[in-house]
ROSE-4610 file (N, C-alpha, C; in Angstrom, 1 decimal, always signed):
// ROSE-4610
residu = [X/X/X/X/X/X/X/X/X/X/X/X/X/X/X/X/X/X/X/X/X/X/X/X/X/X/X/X/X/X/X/X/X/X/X/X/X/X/X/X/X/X/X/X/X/X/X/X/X/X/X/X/X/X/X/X/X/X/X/X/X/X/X/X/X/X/X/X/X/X/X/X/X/X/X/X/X/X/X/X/X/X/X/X/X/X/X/X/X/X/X/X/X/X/X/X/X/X/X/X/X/X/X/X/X/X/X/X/X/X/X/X/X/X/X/X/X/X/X/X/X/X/X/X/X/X/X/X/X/X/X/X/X/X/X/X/X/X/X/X/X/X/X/X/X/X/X/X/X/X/X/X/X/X/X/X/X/X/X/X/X/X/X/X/X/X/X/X/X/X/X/X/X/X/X/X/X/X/X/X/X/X/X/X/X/X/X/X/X/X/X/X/X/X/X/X/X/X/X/X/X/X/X/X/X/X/X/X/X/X/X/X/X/X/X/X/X/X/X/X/X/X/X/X/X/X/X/X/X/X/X/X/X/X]
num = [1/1/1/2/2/2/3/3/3/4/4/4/5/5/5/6/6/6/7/7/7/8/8/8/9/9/9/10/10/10/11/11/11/12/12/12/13/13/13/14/14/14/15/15/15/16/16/16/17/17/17/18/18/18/19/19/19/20/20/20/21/21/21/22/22/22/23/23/23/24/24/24/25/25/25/26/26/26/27/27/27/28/28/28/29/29/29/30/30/30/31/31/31/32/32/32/33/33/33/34/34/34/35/35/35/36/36/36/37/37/37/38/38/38/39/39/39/40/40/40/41/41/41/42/42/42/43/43/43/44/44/44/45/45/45/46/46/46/47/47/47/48/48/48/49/49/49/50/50/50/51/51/51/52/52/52/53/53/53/54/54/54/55/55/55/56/56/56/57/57/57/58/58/58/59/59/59/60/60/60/61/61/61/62/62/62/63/63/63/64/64/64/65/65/65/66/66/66/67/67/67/68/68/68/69/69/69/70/70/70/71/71/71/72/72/72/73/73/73/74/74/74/75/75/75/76/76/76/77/77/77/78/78/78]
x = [+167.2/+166.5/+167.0/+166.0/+166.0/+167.0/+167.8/+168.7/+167.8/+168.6/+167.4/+167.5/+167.6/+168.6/+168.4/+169.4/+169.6/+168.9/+168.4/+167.3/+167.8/+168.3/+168.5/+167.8/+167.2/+165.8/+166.7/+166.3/+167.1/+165.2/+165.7/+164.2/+164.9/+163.8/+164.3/+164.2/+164.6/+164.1/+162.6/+162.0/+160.4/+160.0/+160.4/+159.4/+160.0/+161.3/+162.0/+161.2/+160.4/+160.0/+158.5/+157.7/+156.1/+156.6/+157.6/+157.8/+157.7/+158.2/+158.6/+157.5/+156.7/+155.2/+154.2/+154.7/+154.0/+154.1/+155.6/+155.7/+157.4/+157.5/+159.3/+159.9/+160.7/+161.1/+159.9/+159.1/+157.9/+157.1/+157.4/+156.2/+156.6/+158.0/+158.6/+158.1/+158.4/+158.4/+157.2/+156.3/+154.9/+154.3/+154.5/+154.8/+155.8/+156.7/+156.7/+156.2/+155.7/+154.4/+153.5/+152.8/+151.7/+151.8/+153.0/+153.2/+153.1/+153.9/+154.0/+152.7/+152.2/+150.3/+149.7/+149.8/+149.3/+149.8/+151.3/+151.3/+151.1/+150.7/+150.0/+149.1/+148.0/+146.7/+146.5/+147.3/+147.5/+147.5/+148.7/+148.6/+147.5/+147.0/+146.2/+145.0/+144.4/+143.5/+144.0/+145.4/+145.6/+145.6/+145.3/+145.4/+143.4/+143.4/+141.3/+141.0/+141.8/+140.7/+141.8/+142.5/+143.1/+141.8/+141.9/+141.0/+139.3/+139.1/+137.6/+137.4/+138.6/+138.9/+139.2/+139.3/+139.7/+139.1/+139.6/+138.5/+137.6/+137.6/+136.5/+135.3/+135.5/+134.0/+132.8/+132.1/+130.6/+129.8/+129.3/+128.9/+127.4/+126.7/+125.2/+124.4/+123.3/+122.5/+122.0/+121.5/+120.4/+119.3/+118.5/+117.6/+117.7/+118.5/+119.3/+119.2/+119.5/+119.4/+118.1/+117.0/+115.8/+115.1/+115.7/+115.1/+115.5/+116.2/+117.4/+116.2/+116.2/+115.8/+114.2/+113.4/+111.9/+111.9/+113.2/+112.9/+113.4/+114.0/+114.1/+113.0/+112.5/+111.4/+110.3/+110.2/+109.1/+109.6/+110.7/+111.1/+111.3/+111.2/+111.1/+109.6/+110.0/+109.0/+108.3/+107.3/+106.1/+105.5]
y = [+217.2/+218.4/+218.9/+219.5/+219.9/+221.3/+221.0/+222.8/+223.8/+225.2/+226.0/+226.7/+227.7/+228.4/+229.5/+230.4/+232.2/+232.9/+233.8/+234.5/+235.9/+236.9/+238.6/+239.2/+239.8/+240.9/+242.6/+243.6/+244.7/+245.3/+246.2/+246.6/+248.3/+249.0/+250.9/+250.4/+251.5/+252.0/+251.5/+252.6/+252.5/+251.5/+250.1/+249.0/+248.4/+247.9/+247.5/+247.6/+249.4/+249.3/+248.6/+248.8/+248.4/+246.6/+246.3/+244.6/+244.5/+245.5/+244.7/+244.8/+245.8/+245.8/+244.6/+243.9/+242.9/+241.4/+241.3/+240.1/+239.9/+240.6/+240.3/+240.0/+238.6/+238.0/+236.9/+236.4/+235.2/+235.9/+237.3/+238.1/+237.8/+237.8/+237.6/+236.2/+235.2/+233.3/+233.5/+234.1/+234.0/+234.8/+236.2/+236.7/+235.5/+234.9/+234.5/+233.0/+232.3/+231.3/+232.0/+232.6/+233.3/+233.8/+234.2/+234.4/+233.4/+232.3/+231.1/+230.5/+230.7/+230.1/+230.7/+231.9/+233.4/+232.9/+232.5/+232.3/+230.7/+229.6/+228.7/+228.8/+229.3/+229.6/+230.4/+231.6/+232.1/+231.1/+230.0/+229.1/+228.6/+227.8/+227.2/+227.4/+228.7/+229.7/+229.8/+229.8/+230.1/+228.8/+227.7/+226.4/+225.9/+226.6/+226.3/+227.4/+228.4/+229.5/+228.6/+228.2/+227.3/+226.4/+226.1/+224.6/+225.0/+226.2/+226.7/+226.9/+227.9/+228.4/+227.1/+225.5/+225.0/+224.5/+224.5/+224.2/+223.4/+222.2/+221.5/+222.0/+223.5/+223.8/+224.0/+223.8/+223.7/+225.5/+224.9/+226.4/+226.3/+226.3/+226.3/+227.8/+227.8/+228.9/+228.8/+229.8/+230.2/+228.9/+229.1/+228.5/+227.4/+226.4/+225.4/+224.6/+225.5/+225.1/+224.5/+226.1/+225.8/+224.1/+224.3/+223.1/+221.7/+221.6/+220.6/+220.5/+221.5/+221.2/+220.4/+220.7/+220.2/+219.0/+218.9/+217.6/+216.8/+216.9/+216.2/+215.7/+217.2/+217.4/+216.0/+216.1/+215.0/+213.5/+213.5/+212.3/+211.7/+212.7/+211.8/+211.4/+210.4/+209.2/+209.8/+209.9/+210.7/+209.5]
z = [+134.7/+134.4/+133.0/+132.8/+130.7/+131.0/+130.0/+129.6/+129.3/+129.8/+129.6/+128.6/+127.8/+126.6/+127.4/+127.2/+127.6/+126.8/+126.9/+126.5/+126.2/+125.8/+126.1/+125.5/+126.6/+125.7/+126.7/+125.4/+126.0/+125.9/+127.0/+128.0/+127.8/+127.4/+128.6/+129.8/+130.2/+132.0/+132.5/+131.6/+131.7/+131.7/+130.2/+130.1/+131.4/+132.1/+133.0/+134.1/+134.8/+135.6/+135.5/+134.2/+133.9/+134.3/+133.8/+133.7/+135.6/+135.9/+137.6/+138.7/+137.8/+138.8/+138.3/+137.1/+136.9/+136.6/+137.8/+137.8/+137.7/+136.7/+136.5/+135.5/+135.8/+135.0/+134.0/+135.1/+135.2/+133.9/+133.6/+132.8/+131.6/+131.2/+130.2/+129.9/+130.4/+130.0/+129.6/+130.0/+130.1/+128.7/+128.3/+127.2/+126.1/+126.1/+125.0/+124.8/+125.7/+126.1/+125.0/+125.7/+125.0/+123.4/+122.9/+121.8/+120.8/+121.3/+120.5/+120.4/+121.2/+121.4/+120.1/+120.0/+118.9/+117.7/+117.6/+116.1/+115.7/+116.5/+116.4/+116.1/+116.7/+116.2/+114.4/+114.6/+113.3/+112.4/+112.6/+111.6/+111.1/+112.3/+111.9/+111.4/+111.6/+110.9/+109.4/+108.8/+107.8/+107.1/+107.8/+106.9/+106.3/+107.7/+107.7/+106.6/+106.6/+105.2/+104.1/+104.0/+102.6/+102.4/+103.0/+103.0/+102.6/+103.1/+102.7/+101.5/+100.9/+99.3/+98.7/+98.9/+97.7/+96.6/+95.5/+94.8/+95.1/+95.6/+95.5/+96.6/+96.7/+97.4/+96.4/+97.3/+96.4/+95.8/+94.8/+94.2/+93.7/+94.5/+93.7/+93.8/+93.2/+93.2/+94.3/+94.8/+96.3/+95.2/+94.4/+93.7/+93.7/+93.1/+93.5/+94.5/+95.7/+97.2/+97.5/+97.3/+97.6/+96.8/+95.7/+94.7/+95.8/+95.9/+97.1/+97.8/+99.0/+99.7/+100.0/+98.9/+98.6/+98.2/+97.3/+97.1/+98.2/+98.9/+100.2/+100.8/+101.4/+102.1/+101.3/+100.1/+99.4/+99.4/+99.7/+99.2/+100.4/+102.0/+103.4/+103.5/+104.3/+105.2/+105.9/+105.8/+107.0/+107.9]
């Protein structure tokens, strides 16, 4: 069996009783479960907007596009 590490979280009264109507201890594991999930995600949101800003994104005119797109349109196989 895996070691566990000790944990000490200092609680009031109050959050002490809200924690014990909703589980307990199990609420806690589960809170910082969930946390680590949160700032995963964060991460990786912060790597996908890197990656959208980088320079090599594309920059054409609306105009541009349209022109694109026709000549496609003419240049498919009917």
């Amino acid at each position: 069996m895996q070691a566990m590490p000790t944990v000490r979280v200092r609680l009031t009264e109050e959050e002490e009783k809200e924690l014990l109507e909703y589980g307990g201890l199990k609420g806690i594991g589960e809170g910082i479960r969930l946390y680590l999930k949160a700032q995963k995600s964060q991460e990786i949101f912060r790597k996908l907007e890197y990656l959208q800003r980088k320079k090599n994104s594309v920059k054409t005119t609306s105009e541009k596009e349209v022109e694109l797109i026709r000549q496609e349109r003419e240049d498919r196989p009917r």
